[in-house]
mmCIF file of the N, C-alpha and C atoms, coordinates in Angstrom:
data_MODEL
# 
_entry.id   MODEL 
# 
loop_
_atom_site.group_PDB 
_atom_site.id 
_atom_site.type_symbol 
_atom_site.label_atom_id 
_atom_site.label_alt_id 
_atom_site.label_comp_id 
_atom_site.label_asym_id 
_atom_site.label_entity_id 
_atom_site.label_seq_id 
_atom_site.pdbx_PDB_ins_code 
_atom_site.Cartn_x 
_atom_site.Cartn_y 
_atom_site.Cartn_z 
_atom_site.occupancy 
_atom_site.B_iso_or_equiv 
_atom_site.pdbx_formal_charge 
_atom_site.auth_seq_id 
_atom_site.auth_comp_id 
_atom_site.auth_asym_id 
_atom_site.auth_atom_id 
_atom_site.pdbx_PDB_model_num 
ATOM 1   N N  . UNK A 1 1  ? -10.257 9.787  -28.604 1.00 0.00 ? 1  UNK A N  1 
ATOM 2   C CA . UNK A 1 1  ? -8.886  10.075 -28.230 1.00 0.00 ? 1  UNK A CA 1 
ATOM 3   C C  . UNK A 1 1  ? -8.666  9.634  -26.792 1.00 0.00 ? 1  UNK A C  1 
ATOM 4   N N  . UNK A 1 2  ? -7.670  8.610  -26.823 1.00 0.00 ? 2  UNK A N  1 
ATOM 5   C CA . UNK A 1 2  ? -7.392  8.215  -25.294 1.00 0.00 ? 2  UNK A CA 1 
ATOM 6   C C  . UNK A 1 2  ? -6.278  9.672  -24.177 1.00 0.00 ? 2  UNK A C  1 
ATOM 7   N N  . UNK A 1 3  ? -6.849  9.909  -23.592 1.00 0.00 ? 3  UNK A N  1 
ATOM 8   C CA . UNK A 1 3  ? -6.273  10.862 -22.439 1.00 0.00 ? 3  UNK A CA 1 
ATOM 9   C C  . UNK A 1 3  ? -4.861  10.525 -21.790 1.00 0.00 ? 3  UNK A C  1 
ATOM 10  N N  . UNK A 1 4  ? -4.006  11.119 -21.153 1.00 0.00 ? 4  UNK A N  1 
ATOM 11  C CA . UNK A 1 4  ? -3.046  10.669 -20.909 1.00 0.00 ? 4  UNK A CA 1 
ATOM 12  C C  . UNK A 1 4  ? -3.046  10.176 -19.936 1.00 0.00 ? 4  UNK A C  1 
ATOM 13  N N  . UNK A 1 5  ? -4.062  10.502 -18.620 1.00 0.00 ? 5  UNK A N  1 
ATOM 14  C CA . UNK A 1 5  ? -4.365  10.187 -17.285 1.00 0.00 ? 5  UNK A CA 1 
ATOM 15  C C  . UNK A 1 5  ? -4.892  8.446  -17.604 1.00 0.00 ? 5  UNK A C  1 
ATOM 16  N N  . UNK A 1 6  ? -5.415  7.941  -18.771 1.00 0.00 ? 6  UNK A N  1 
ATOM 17  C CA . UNK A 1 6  ? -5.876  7.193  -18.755 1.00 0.00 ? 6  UNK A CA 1 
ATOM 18  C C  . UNK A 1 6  ? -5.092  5.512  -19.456 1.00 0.00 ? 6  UNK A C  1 
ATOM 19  N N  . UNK A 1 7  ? -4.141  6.211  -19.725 1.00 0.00 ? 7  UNK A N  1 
ATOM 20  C CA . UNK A 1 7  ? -2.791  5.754  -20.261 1.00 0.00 ? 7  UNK A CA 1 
ATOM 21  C C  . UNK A 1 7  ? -2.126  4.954  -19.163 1.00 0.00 ? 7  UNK A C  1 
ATOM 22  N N  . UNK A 1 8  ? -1.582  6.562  -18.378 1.00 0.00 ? 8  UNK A N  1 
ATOM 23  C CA . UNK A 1 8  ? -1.048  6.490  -16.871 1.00 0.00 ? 8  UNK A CA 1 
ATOM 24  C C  . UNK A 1 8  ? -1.712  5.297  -16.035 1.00 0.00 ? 8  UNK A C  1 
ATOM 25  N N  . UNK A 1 9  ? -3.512  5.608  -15.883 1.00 0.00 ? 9  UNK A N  1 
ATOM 26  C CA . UNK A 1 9  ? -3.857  4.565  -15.386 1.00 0.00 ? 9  UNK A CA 1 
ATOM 27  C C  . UNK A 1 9  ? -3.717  2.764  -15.715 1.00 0.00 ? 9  UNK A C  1 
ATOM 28  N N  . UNK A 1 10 ? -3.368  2.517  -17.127 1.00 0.00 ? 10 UNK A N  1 
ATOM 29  C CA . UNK A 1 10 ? -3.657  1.265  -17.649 1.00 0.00 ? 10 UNK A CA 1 
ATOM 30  C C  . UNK A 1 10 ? -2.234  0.759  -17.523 1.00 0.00 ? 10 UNK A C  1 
ATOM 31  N N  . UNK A 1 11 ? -1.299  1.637  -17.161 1.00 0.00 ? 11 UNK A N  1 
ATOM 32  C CA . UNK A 1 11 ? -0.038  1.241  -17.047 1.00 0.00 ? 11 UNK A CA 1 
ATOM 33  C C  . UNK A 1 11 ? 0.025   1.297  -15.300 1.00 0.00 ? 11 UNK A C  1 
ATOM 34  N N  . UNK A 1 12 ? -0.700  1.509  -14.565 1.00 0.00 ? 12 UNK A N  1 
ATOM 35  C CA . UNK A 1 12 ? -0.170  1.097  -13.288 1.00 0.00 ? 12 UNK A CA 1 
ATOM 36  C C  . UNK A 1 12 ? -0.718  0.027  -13.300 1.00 0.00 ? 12 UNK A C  1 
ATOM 37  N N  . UNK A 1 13 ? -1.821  -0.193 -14.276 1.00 0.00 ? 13 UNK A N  1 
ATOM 38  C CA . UNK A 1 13 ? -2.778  -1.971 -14.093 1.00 0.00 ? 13 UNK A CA 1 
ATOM 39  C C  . UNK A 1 13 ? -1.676  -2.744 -14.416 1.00 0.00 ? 13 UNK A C  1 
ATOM 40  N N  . UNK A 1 14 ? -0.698  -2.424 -15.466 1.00 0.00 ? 14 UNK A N  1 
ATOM 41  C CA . UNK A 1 14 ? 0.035   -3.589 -15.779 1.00 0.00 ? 14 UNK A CA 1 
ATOM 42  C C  . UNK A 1 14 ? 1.193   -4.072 -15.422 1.00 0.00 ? 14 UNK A C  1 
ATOM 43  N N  . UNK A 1 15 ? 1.511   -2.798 -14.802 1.00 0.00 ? 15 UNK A N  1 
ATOM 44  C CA . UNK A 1 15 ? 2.890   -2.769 -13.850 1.00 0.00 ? 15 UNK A CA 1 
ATOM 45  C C  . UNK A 1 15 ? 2.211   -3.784 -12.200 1.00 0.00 ? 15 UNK A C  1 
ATOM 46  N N  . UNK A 1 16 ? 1.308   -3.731 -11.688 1.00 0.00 ? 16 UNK A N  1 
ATOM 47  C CA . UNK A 1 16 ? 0.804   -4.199 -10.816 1.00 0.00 ? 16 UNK A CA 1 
ATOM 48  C C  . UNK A 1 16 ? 0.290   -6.045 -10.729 1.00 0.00 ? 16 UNK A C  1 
ATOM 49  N N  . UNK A 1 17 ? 0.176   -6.425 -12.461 1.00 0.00 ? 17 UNK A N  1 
ATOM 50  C CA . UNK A 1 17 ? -0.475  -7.814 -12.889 1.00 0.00 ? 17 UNK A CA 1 
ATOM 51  C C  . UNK A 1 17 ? 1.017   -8.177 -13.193 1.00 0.00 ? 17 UNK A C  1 
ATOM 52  N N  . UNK A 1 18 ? 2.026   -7.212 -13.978 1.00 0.00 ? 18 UNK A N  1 
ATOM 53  C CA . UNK A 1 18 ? 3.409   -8.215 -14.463 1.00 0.00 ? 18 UNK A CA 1 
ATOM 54  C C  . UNK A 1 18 ? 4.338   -7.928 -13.806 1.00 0.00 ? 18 UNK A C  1 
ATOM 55  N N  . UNK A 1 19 ? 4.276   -7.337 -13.204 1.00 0.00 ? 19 UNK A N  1 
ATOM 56  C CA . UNK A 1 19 ? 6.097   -6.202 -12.280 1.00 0.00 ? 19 UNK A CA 1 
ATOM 57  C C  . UNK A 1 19 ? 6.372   -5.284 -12.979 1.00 0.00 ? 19 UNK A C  1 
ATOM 58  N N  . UNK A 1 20 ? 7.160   -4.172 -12.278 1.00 0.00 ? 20 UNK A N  1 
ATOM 59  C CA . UNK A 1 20 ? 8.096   -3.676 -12.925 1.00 0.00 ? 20 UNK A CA 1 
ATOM 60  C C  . UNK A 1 20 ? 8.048   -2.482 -12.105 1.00 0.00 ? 20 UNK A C  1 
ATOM 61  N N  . UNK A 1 21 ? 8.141   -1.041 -12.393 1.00 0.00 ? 21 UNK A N  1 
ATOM 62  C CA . UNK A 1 21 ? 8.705   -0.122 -11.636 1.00 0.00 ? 21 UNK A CA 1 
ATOM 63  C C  . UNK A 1 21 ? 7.636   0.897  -12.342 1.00 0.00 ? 21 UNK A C  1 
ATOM 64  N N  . UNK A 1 22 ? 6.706   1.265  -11.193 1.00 0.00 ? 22 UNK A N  1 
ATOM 65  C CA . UNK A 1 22 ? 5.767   2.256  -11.504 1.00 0.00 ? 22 UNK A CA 1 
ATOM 66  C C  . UNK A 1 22 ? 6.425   3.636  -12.113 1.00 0.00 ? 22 UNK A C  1 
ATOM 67  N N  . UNK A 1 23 ? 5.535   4.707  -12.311 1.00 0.00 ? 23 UNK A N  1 
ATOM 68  C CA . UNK A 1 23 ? 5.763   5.888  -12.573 1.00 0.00 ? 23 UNK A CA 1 
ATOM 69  C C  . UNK A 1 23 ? 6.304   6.080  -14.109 1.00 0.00 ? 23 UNK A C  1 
ATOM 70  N N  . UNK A 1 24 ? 6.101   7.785  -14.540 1.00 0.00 ? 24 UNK A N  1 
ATOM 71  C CA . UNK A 1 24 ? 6.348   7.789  -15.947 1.00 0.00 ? 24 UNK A CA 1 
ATOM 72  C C  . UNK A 1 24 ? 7.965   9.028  -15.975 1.00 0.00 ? 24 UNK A C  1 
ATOM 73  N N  . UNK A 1 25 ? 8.773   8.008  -16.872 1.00 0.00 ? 25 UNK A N  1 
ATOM 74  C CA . UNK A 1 25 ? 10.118  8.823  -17.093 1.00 0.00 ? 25 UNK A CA 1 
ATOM 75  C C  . UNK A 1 25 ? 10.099  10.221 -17.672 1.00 0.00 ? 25 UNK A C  1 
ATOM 76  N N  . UNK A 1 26 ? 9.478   10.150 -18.788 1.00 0.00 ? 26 UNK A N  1 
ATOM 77  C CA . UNK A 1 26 ? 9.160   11.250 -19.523 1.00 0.00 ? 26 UNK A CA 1 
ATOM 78  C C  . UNK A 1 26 ? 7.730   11.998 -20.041 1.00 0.00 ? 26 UNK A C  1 
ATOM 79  N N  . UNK A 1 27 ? 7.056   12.780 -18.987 1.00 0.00 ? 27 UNK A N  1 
ATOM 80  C CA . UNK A 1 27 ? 5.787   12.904 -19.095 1.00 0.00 ? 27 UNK A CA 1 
ATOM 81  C C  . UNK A 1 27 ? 5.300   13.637 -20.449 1.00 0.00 ? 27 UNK A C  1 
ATOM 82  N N  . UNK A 1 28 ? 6.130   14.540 -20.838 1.00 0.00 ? 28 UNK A N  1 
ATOM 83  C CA . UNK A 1 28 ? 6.064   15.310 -22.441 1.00 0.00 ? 28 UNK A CA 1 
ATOM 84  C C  . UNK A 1 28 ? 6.346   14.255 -23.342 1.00 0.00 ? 28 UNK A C  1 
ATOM 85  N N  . UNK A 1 29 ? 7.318   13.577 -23.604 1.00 0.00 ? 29 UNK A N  1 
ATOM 86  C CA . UNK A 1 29 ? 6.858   12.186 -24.337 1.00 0.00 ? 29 UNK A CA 1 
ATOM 87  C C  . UNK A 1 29 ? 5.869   11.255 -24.533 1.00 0.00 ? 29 UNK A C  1 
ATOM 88  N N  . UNK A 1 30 ? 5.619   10.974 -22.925 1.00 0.00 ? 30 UNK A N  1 
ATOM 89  C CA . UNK A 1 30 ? 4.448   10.400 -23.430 1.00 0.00 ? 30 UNK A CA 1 
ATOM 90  C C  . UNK A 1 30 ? 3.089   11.132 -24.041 1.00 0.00 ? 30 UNK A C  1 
ATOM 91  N N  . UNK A 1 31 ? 3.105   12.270 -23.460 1.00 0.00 ? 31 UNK A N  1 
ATOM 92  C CA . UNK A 1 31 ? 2.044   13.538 -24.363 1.00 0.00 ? 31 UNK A CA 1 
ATOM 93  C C  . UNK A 1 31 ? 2.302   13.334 -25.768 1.00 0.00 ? 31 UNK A C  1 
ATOM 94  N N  . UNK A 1 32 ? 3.388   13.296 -26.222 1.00 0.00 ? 32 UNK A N  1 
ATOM 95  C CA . UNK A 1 32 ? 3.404   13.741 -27.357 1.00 0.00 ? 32 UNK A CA 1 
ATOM 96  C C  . UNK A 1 32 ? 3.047   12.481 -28.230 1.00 0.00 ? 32 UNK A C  1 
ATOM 97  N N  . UNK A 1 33 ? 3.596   11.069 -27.689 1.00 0.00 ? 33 UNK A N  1 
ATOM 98  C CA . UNK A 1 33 ? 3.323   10.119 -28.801 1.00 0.00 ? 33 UNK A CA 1 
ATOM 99  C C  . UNK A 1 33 ? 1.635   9.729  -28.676 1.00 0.00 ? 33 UNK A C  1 
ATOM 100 N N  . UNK A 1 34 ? 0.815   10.025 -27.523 1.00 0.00 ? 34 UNK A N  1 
ATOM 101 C CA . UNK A 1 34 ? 0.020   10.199 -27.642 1.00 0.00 ? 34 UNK A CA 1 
ATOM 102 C C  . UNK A 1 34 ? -1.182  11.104 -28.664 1.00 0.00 ? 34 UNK A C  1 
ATOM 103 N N  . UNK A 1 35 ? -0.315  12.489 -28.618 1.00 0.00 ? 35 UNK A N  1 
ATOM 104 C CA . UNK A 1 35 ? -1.076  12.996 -29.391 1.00 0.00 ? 35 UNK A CA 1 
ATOM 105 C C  . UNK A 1 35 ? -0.861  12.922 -30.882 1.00 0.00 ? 35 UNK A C  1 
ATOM 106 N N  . UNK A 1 36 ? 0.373   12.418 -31.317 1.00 0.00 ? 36 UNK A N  1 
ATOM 107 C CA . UNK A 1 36 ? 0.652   12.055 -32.737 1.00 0.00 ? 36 UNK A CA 1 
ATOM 108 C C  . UNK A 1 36 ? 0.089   12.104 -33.674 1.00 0.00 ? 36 UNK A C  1 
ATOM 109 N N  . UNK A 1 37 ? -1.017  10.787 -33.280 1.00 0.00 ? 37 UNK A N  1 
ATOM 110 C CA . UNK A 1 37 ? -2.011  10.286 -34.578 1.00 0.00 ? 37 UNK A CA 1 
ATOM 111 C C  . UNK A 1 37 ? -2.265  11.504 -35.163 1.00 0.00 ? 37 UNK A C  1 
ATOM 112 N N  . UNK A 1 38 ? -2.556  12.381 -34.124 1.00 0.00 ? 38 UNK A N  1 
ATOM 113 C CA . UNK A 1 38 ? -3.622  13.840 -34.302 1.00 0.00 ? 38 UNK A CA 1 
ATOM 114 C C  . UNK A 1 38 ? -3.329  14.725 -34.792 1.00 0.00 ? 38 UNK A C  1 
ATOM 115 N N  . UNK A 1 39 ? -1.960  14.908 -35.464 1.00 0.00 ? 39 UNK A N  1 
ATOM 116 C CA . UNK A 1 39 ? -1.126  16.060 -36.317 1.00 0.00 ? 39 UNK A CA 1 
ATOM 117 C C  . UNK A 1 39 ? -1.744  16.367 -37.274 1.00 0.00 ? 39 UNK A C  1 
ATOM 118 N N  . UNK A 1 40 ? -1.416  16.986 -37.502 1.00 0.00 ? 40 UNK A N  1 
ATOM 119 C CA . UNK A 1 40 ? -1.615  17.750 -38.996 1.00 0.00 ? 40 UNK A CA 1 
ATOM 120 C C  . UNK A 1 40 ? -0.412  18.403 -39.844 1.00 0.00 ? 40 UNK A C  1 
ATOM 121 N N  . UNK A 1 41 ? -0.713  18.265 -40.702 1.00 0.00 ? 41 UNK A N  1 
ATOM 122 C CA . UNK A 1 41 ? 0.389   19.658 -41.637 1.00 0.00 ? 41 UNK A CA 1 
ATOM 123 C C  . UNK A 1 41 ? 0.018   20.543 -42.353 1.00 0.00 ? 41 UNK A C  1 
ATOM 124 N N  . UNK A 1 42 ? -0.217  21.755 -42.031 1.00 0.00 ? 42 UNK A N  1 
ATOM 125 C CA . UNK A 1 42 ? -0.865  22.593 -42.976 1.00 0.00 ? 42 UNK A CA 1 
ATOM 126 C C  . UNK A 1 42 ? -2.176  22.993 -42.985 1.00 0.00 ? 42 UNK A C  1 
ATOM 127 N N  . UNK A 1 43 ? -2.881  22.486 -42.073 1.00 0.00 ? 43 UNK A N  1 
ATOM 128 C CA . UNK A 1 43 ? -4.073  22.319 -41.697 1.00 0.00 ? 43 UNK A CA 1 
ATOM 129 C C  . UNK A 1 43 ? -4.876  20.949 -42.193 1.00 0.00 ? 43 UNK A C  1 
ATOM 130 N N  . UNK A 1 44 ? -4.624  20.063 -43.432 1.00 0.00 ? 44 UNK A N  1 
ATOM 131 C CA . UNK A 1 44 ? -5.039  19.132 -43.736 1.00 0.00 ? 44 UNK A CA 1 
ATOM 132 C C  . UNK A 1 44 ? -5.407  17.581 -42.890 1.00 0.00 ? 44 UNK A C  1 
ATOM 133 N N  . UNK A 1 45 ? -5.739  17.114 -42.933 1.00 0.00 ? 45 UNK A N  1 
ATOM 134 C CA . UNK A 1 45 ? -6.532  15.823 -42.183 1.00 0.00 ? 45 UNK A CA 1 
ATOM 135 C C  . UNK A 1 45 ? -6.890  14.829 -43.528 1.00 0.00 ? 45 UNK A C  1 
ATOM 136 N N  . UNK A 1 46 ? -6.176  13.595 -43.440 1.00 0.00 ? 46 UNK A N  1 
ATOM 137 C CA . UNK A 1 46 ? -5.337  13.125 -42.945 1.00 0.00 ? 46 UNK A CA 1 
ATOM 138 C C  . UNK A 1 46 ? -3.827  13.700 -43.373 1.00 0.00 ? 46 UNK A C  1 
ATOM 139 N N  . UNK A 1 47 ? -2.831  13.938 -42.557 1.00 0.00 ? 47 UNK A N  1 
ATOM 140 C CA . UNK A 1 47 ? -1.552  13.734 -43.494 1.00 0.00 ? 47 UNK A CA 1 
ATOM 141 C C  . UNK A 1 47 ? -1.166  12.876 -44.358 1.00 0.00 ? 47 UNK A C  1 
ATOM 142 N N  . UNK A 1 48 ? -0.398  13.827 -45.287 1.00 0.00 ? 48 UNK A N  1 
ATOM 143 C CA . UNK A 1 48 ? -0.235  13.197 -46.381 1.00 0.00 ? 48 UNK A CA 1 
ATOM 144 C C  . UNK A 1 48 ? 1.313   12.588 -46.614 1.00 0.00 ? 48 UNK A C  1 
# 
């Protein structure tokens, strides 16, 4: 599972190699699509 700090980090690499405007707009967003994959429903793995 990639971390969010580590996210954060790979996006200042790329903001720094292509341009653009550091920093993150929505920090609970990005939490969340991060943790996505990782849901569940019901307790089951994988969703169905």
């Amino acid at each position: 599972m990639i971390l969010v700090e580590e996210v954060i980090n790979i996006h200042d690499i790329l903001i720094d190699r292509f341009g653009g405007i550091h920093g993150i707009r929505d920090y609970n967003a990005l939490e969340s699509a991060i943790n996505r994959p990782f849901m569940t429903f019901d307790q089951q793995w994988p969703p169905t």
